[in-house]
Wavefront OBJ file of the C-alpha trace (Angstrom):
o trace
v 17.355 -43.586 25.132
v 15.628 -45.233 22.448
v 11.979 -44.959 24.616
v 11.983 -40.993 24.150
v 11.339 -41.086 20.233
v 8.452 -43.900 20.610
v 5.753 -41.101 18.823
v 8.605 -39.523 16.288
v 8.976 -40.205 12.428
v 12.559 -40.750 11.168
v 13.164 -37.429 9.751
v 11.929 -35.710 13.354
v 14.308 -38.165 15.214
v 16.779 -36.829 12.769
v 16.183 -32.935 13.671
v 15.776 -33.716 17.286
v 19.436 -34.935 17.263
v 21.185 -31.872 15.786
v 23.414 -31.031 18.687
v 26.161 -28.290 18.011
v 26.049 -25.146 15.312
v 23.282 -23.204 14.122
v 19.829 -24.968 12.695
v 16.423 -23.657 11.435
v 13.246 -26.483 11.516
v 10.780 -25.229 8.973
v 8.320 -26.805 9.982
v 4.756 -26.533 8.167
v 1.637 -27.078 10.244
v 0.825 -30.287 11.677
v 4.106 -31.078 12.007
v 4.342 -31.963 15.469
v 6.999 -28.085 16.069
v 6.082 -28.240 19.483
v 7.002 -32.366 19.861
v 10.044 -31.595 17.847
v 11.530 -28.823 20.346
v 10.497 -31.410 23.691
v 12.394 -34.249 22.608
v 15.337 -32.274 21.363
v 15.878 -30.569 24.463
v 14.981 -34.348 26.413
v 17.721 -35.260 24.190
v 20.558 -32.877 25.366
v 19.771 -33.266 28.934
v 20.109 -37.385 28.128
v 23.508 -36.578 26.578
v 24.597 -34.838 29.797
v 23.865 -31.038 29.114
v 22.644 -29.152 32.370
v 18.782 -28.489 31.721
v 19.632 -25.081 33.684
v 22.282 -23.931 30.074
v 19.019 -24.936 27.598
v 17.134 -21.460 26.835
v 13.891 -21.972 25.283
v 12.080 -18.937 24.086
v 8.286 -19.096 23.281
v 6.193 -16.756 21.631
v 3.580 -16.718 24.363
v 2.817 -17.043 28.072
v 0.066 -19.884 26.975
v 2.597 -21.527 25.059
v 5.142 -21.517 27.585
v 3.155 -22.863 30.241
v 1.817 -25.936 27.426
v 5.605 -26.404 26.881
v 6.309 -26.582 30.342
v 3.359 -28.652 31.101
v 4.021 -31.042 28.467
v 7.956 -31.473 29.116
v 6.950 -32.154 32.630
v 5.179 -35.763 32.042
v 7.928 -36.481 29.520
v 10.848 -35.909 32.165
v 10.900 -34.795 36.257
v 13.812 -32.641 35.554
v 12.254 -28.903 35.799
v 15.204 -26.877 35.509
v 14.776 -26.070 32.131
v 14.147 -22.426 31.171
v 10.852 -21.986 29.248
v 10.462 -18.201 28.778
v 8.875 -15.239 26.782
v 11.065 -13.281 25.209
v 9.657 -10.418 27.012
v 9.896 -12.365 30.347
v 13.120 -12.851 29.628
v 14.430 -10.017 28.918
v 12.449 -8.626 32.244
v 14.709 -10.824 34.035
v 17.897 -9.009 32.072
v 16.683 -5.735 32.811
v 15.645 -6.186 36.473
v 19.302 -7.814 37.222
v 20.953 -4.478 35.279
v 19.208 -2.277 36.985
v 20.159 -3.674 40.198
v 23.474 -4.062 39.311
v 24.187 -0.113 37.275
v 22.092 1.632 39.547
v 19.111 1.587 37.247
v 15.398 2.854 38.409
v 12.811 1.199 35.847
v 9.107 0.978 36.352
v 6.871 -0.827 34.156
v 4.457 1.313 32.726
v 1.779 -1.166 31.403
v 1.193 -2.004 35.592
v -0.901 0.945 35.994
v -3.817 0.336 34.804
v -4.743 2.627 31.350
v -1.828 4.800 32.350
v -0.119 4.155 29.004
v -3.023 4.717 27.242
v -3.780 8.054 28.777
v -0.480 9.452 28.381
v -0.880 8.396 24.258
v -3.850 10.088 24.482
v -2.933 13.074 26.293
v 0.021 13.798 24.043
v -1.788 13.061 21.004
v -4.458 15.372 21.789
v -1.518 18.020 22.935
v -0.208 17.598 19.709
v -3.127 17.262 16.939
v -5.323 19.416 18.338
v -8.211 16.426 18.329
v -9.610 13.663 20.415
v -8.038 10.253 19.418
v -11.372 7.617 19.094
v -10.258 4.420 20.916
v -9.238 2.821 17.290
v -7.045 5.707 16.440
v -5.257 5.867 19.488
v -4.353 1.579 18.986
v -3.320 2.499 16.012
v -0.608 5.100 17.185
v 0.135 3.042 19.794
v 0.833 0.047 17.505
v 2.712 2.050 15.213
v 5.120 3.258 18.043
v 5.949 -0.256 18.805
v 6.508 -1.162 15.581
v 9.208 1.384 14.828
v 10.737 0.042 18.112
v 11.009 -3.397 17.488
v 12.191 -2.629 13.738
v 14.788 -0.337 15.601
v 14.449 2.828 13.192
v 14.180 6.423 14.440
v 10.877 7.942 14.457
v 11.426 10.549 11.406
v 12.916 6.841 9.514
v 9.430 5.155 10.772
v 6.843 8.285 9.919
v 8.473 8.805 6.090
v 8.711 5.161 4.383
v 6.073 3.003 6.247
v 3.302 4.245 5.173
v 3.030 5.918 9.394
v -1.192 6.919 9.482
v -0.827 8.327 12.933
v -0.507 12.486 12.415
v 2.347 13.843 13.893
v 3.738 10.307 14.601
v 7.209 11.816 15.272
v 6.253 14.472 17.877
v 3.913 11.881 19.258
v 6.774 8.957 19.958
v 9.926 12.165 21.127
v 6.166 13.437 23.761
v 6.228 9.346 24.307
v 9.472 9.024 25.092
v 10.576 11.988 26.890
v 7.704 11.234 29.436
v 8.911 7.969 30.061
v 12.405 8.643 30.705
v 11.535 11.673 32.613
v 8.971 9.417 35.233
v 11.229 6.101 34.922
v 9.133 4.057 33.035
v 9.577 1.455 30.073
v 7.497 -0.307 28.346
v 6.977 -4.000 26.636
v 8.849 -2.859 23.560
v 11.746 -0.417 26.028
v 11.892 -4.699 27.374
v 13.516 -5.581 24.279
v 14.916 -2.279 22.822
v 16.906 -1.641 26.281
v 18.337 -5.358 26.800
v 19.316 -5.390 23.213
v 21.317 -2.444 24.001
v 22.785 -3.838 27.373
v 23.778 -6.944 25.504
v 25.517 -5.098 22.731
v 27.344 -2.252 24.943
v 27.936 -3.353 27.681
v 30.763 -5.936 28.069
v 29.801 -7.497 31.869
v 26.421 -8.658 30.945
v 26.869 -9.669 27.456
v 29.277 -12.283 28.845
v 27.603 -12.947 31.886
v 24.202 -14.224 30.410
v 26.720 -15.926 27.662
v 27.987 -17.631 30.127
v 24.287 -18.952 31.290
v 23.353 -20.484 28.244
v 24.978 -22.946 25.904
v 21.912 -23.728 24.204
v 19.715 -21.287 22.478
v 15.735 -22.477 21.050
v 13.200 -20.335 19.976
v 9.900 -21.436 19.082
v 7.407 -20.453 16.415
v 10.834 -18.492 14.647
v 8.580 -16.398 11.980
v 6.676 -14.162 14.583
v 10.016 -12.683 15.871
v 10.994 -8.968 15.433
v 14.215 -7.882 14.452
v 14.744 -6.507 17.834
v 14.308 -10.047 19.193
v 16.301 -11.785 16.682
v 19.482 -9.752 17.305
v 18.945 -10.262 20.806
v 18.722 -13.805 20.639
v 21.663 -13.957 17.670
v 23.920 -11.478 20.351
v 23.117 -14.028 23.268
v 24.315 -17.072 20.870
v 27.734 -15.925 20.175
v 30.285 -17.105 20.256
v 29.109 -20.891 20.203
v 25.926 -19.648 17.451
v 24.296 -22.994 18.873
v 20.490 -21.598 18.111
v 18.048 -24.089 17.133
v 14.832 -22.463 15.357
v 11.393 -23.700 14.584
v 9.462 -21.501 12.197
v 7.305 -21.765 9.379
v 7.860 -18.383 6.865
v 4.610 -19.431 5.264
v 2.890 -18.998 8.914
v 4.281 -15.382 9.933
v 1.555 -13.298 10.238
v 2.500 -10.552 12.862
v 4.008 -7.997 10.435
v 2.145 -4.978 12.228
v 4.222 -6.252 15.705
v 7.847 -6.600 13.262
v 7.785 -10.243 12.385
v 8.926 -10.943 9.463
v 9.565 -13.762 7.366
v 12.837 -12.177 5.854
v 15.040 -12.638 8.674
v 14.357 -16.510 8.451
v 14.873 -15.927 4.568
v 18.532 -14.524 5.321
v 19.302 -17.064 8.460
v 21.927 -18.726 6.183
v 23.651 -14.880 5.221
v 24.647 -14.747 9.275
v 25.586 -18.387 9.267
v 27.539 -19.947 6.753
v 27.320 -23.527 8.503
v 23.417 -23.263 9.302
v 21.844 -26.769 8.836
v 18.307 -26.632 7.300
v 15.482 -29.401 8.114
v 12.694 -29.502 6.406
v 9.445 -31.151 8.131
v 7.155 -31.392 5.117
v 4.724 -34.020 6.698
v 1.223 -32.894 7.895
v -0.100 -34.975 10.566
v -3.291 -33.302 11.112
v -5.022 -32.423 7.674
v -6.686 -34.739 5.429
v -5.360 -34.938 1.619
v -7.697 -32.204 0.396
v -6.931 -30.088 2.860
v -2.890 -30.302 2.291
v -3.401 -29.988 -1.240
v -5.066 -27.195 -1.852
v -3.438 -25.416 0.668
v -0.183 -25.975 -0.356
v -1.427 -24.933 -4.005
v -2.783 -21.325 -2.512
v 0.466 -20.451 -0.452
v 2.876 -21.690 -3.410
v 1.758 -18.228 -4.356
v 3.524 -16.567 -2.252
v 7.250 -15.391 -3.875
v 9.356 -14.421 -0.303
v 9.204 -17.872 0.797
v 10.907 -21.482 1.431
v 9.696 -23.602 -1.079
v 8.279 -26.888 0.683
v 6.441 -30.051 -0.491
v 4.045 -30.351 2.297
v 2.615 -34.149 2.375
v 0.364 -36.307 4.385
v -0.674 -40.014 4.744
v -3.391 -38.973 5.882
v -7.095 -39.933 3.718
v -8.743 -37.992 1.290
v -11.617 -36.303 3.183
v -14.708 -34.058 2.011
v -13.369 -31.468 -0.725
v -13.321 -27.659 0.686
v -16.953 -26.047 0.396
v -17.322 -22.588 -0.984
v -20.439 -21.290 -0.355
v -21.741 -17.910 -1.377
v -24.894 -15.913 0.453
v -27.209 -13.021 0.498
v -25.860 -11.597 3.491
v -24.451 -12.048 6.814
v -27.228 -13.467 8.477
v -27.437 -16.450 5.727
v -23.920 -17.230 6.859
v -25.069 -17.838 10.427
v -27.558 -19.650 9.611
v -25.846 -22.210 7.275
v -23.677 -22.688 10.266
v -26.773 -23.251 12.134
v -28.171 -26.170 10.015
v -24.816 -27.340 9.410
v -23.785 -28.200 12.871
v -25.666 -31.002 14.057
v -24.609 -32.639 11.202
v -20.943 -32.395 11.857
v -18.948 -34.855 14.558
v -16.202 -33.410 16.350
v -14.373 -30.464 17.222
v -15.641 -27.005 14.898
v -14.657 -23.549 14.776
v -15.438 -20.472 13.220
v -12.768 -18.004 12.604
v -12.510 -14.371 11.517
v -10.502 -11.667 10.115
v -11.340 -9.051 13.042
v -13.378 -9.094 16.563
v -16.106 -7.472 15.352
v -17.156 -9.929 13.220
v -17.796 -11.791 16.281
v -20.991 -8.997 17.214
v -23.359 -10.537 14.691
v -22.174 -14.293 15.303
v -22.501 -14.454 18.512
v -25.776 -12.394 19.077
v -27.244 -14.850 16.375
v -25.903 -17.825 18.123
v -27.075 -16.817 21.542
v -30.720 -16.521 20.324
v -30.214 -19.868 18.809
v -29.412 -20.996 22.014
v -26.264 -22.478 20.881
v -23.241 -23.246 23.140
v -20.234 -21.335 22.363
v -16.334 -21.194 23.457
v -14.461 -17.431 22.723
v -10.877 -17.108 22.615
v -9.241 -13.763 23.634
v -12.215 -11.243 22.584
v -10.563 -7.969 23.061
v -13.795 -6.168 21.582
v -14.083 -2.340 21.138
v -17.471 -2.808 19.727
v -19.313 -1.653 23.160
v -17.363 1.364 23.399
v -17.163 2.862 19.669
v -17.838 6.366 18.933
v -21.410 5.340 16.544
v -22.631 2.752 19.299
v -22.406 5.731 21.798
v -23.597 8.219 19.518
v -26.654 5.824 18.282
v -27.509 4.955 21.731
v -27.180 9.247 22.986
v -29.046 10.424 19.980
v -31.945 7.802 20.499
v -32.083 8.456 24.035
v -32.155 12.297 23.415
v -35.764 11.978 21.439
v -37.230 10.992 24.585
v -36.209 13.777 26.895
v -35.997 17.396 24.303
v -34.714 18.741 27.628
v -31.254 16.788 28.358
v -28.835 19.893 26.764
v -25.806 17.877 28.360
v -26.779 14.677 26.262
v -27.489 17.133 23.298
v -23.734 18.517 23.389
v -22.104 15.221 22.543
v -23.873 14.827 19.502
v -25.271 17.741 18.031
v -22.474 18.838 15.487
v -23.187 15.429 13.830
v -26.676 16.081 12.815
v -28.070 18.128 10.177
v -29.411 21.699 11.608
v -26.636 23.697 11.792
v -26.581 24.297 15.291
v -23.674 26.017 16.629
v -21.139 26.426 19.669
v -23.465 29.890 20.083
v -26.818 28.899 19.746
v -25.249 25.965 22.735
v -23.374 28.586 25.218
v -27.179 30.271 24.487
v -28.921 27.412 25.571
v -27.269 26.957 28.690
v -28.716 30.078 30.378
v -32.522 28.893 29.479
v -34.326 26.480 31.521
v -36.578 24.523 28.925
v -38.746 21.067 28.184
v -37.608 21.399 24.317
v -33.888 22.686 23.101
v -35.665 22.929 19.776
v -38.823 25.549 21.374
v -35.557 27.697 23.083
v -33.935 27.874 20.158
v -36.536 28.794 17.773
v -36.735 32.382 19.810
v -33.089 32.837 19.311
v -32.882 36.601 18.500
v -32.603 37.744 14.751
v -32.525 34.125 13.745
v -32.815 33.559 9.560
v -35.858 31.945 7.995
v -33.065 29.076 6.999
v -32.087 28.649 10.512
v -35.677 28.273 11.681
v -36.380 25.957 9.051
v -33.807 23.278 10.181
v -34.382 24.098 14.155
v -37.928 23.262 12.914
v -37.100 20.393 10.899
v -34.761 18.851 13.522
v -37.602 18.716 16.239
v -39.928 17.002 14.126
v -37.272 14.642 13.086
v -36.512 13.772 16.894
v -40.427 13.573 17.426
v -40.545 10.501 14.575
v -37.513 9.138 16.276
v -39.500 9.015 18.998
v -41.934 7.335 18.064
v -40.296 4.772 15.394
v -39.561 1.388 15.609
v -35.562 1.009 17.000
v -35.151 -2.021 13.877
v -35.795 1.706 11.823
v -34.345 4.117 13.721
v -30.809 3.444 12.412
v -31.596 4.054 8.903
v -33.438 7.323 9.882
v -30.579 8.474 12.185
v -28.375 7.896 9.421
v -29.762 9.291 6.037
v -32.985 11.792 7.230
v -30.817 13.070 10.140
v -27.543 13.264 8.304
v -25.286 11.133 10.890
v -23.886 9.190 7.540
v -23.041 12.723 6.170
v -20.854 13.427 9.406
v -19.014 9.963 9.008
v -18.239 10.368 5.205
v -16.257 13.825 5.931
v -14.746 12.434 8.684
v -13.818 8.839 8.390
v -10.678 9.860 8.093
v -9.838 12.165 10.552
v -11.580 9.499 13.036
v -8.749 6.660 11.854
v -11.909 4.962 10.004
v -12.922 4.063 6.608
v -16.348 3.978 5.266
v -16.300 -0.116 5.526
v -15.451 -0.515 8.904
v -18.031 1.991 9.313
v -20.564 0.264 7.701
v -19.873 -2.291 10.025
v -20.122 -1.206 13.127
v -23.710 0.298 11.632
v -24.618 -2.870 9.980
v -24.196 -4.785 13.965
v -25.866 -2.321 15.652
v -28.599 -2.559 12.930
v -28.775 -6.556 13.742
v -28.928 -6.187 17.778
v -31.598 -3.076 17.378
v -33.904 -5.457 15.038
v -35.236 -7.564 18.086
v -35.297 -5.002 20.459
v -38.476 -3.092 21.125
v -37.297 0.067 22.650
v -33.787 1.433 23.760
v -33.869 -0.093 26.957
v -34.081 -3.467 25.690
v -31.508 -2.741 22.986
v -29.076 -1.285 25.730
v -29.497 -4.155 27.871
v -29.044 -6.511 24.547
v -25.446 -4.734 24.079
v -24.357 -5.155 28.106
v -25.569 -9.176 27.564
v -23.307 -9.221 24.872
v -20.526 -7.894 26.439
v -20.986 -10.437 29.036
v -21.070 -13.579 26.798
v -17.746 -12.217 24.847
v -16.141 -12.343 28.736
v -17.265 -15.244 29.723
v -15.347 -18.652 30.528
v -14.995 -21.078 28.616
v -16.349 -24.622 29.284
v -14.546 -27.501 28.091
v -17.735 -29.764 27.140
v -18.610 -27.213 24.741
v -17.216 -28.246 21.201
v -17.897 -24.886 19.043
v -15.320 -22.361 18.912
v -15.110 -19.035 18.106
v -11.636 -16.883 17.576
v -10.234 -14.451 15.020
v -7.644 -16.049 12.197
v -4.489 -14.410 14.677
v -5.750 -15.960 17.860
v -6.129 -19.649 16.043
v -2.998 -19.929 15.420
v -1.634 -23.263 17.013
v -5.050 -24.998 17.022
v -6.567 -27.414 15.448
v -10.248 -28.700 14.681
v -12.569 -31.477 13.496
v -14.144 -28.685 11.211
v -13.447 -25.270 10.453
v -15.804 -22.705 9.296
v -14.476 -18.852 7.870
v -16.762 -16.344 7.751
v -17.018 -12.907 6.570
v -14.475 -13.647 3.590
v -14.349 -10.333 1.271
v -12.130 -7.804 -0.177
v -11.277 -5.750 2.305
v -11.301 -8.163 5.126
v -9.411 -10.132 4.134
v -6.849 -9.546 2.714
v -7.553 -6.241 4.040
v -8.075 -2.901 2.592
v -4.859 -1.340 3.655
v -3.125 -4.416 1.956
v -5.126 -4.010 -1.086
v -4.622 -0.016 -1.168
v -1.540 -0.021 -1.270
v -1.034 -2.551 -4.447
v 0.920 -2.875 -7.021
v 4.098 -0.898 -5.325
v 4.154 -3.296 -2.298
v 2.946 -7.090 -3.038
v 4.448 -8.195 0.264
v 1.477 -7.063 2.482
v -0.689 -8.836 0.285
v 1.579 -11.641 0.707
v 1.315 -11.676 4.444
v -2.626 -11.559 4.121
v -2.340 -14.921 1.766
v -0.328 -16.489 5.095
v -3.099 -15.743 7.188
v -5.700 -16.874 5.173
v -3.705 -20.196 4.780
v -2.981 -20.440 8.468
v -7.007 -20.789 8.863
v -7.066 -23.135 6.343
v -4.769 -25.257 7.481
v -6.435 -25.439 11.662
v -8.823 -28.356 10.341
v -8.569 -31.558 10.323
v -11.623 -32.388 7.941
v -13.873 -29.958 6.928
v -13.462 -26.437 5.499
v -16.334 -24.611 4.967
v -15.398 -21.163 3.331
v -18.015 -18.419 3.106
v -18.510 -14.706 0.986
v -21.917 -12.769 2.224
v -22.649 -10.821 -0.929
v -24.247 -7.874 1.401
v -23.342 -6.461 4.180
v -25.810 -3.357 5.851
v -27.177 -3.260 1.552
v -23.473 -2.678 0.518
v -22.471 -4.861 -1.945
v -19.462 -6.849 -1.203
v -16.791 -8.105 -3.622
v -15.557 -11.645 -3.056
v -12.344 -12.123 -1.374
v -9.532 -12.781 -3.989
v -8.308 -15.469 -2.161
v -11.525 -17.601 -2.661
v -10.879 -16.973 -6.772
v -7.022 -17.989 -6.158
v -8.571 -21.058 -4.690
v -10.959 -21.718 -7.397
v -8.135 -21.683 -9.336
v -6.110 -24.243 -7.492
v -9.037 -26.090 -7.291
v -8.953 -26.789 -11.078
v -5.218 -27.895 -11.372
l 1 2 3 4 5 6 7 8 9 10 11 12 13 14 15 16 17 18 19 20 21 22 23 24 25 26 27 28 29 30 31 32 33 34 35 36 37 38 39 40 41 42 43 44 45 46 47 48 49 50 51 52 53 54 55 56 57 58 59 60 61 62 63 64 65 66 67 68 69 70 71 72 73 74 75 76 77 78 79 80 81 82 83 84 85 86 87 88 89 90 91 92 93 94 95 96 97 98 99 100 101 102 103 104 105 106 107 108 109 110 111 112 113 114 115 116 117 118 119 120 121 122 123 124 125 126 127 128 129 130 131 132 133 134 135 136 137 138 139 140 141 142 143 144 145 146 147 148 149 150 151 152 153 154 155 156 157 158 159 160 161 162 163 164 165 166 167 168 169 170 171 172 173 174 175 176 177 178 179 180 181 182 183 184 185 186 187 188 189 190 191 192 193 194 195 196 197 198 199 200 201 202 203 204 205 206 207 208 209 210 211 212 213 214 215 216 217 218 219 220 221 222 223 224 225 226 227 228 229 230 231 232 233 234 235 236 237 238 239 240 241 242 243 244 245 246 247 248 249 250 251 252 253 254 255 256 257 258 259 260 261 262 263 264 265 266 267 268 269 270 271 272 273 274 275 276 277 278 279 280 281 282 283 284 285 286 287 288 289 290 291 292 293 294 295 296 297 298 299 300 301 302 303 304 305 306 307 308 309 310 311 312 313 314 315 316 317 318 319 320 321 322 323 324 325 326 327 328 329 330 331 332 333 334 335 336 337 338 339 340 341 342 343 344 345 346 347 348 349 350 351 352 353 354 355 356 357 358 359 360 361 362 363 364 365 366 367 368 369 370 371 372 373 374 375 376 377 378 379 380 381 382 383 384 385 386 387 388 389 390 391 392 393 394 395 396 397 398 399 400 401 402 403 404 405 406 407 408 409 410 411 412 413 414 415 416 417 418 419 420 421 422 423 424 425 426 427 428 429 430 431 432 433 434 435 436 437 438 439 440 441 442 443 444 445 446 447 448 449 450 451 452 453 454 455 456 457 458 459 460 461 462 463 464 465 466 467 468 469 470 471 472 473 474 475 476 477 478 479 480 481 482 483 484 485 486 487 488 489 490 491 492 493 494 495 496 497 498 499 500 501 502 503 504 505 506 507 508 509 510 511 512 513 514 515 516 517 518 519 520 521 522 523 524 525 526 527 528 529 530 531 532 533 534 535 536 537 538 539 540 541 542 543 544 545 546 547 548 549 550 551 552 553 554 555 556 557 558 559 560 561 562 563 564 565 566 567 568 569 570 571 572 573 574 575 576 577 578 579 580 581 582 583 584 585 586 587 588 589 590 591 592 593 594 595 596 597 598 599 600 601 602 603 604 605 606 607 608 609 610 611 612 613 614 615 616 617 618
């Protein structure tokens, strides 16, 4: 037996032995959680526990199939149960159904079906058209009050709920669902959790399965999911965990790193191990780190280590703009060996990155880009207003837009316009019967404006859409009502800015955004050693050299974090994990950078990098 713990330390052979009772791993990264789980569950099949009665539970399908793939070349025995808690639950539901007579239907396999019921019920309800943003939002705010198990009117009063009518909107939800059969992911874990607790046959049954409970990566798990998990335990309460509090950074999906903080309020016996050693970072790294989440108050307190050597100290390096950070990273590159990735708070920051690096003709990797960037309300309405200048005519391209211009057209002088056949909207409406000097003067002013447009540079037109046309007036007063905030807004105008600049007409510039799209889809290629992935998607990883971009107030920690300071320091808390998390996916180098402008808005630097400034000097 001795031959299974060849590449373990004392203190994991230790952990790997615990057999009977409840225990919780923390774990801190580069710790080897993954290695630690294997050769503990190698280790109870070797004692003569059926592989079949050893539940693991994963956080992911990706990291279920690495488990599985990796416990596979340690041992040929593949009855082992490596499973999402989703999947598994799936399997719970599926088998109740069958069994009570049940008719569930997943509503997440039809395509968009989920999304267009949200949207059809939030429209219903609010009287408005939910932008694609807004309508995420409500949707992740629905699942959250599921997996935290609270009623909607609980949810909508003391969790600071930004989706309008959230209680009307989850009952509509609901009441659809159950009236067409369908669940959801979240109805997954909501519904077994209630089977397990209720009803008698099938708590005991799947009891009976399972005499050893793991879970895997501990601090992303809901409530829901723990009391499943805790409920599946009993009586026996053998549940190994592997977490890291200081790692939990899916608070808007219910993880939280409380339940981990009050593991040893549910059992009295529950045997803590602390893995403390870093294998991967070098001493700088671990240092400093440790330093910048020992600032964190709702936490284990751990004295992470390494043997590893001192490396390069972290780099902070502070820039005009965005487009000096990409090109630091430019000149910086060839001079690095190894592995390097560049992480961010939020997908869009990939638009500028990777439009720069393609016209550097630099290789790139992209992990999981979900990006709304193509399809946003002011890339749509840039792109219609623009193409609008060169046809006066187009009155159906004209109606999506022209409320958010200057000129005061109405719904009238449009129902109007719709009886005339015309070249020029603007000619039509100037013979509008009894219209008012004022009226005539905008009309007037508007055609002109869409004659410059015309003929202007698109690296211009953005600026000129924006502040002679009045499209920034338009987003001000309703930022809100959209589910946006002037700095995300900024944003999105600031990367459309950057792709119009080499374009030199709409065509190219619409055929720049569709190349884009393409590149963010495309596969990646294992000879190809730079990586790109927001801070959430890294998690797990680990590189030669690490670069994080885009680091200001607001992004991170983010503005909702921020806003809602002093009453609530725990979002800010979570915010310091996540930062720490990308600090911690290097092995080497950390390059850390703050873009003073962004689309000539000044940008404060991140708090974090003056936390770490601080740390630095202790």
């Amino acid at each position: 037996m001795e031959g299974i713990f060849l590449e373990l330390t004392e203190k994991q052979k230790l952990v790997t032995l615990h057999r009977d009772g409840p225990a919780l791993v923390l774990a801190v990264p580069g710790a080897g959680k993954t290695t630690i789980l294997l050769h503990r569950t190698l280790n109870l099949i070797k004692t003569g526990i059926d592989a079949k009665r050893i539940l693991t539970i994963t956080f992911s399908k990706a990291a279920t199939n690495e488990m599985s793939k990796r416990f596979s070349k340690m041992s040929s025995n593949l009855n082992t149960n490596f499973l999402t808690i989703h999947a598994f639950s799936y399997k719970i539901l599926l088998d109740y159904a069958r069994i009570r007579g049940k008719n569930y239907k997943l509503i997440e396999e039809k395509k968009s079906l989920k999304n267009q019921v949200l949207k059809n019920i939030y429209i219903s309800i609010n009287n408005t058209y939910p932008t694609e943003d807004l309508l995420d939002m409500t949707s992740n705010e629905i699942s959250l009050c599921k997996n935290l198990l609270l009623n909607p009117s609980s949810f909508e009063n003391n969790f600071n709920c930004q989706t309008a009518n959230f209680q009307k909107i989850f009952l509509s939800y609901e009441n659809y669902k159950k009236e067409n059969h369908y669940i959801d992911f979240d109805d997954m874990l909501t519904l077994t959790y209630k089977i397990l607790k209720d009803d008698a046959y099938f708590k005991n049954k799947y009891r009976s399965y399972f005499d050893f409970i793991q879970l895997d990566e501990g601090q992303d798990t809901s409530y829901v999911q723990f009391l499943i998990l805790k409920l599946l335990a009993k009586p026996k309460d053998n549940i190994f965990i592997v977490a890291d509090d200081d790692q939990s950074i899916y608070g808007f999906r219910g993880a939280k790193p409380d339940e981990l903080l009050k593991l040893n309020e549910t059992y009295k016996d529950l045997k803590i191990y602390y893995m403390e050693e870093n294998f991967r970072s070098s001493k700088n790294i671990v240092n400093i780190s440790n330093l910048f989440i020992g600032q964190n108050q709702n936490r284990f307190k751990k004295a992470i280590c390494t043997n590893n050597d001192w490396k390069n100290p972290v780099e902070l390096i502070k820039l005009k703009n965005s487009l000096d950070q990409y090109e630091f990273i430019r000149d910086k590159l060839p001079k690095l060996q190894g592995s390097c990735a560049i992480l961010y708070r939020n997908n869009l920051s990939a638009i500028g990155l990777v439009e720069f690096l393609e016209r550097n003709n630099i290789d790139f990797n992209i992990k999981d880009n979900k990006n709304k960037f193509f399809s946003h309300f002011i890339v749509k309405d840039i792109i219609d207003i623009i193409n609008f200048s060169y046809d006066l005519s187009n009155l159906a391209l004209y109606q999506k837009f022209y409320y958010k211009l200057e000129g005061y057209i109405s719904k009238r002088h449009i129902a109007y316009l719709k009886n005339k056949v015309t070249d020029n909207i603007f000619k039509e409406l100037m013979a509008y019967p009894n219209l008012p000097p004022y009226y005539l003067k905008n009309i007037s002013k508007l055609a002109s404006d869409f004659k410059i447009l015309k003929n202007m540079k698109l690296s211009k037109a953005l600026s000129f859409i924006q502040y002679e046309m009045g499209y920034n007036k338009y987003l001000e007063e309703n930022a809100k009502r959209l589910g946006e905030n002037m700095n995300s807004i900024s944003e999105y105008l600031f990367y459309i800015s950057l792709i119009g600049e080499n374009a030199k007409d709409i065509d190219e510039f619409i055929g720049r955004l569709k190349h884009l799209q393409f590149l963010l889809r495309k596969p990646n290629d294992s000879n190809i050693n730079l990586f790109l992935s927001t801070i959430h998607s890294s998690k797990g990883l680990e590189f030669t050299n690490v670069f994080m971009i885009d680091l200001i107030d607001g992004n991170i920690p983010s503005k909702s974090a921020i806003d809602i300071l002093p009453d609530d320091t725990l979002g800010l808390e979570e915010e310091r994990r996540l930062f720490y998390v990308a600090m911690t996916r290097t092995k080497e180098n950390l390059f850390l950078i703050y873009p003073y402008y962004r689309n000539n808005i000044k940008n404060e630097m991140s708090r974090f990098l003056i936390e770490l400034e601080g740390c630095r000097d202790k």
